[in-house]
N, C-alpha and C positions, 0 to 999 in steps of 0.2 A: 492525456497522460495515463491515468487508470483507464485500463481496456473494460469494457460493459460484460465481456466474461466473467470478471467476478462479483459482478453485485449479486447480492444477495446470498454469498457465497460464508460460510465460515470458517474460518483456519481452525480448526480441532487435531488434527492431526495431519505429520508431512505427506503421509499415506493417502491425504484425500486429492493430493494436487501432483500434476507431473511435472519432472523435473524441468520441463519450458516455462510451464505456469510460478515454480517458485524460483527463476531465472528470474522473470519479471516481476513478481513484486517484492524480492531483494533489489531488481535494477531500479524500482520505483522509492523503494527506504531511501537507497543510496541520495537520489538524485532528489528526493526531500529533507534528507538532514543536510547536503550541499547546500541547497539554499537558502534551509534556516541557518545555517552559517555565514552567510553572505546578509545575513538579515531581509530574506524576502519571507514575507507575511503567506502561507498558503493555510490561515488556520478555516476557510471557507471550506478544505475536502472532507473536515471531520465533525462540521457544525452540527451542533443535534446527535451525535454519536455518543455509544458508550462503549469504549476500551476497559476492557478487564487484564 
């Protein structure tokens, strides 16, 4: 689901990414807050992370 294009990558600003790149990880929100809605568990993609 997350393409290996963004690892390692940080969102700072929209200016760092093209308008395909933030296509996909708005198409990638989308189709993870669907599923937390449906109540599927995906808290495994952000184990060990820190959101600010």
């Amino acid at each position: 689901m997350i393409t290996k294009e963004f690892k390692g990558r940080d969102f700072l600003t929209l200016l760092d990414f093209t308008k395909e790149e933030l296509e996909t990880i708005l198409d990638v929100a989308f189709d993870l807050k669907r599923r937390y809605a449906i109540g599927e568990l995906h808290d495994h993609i952000l184990r060990a992370k820190t959101l600010f």
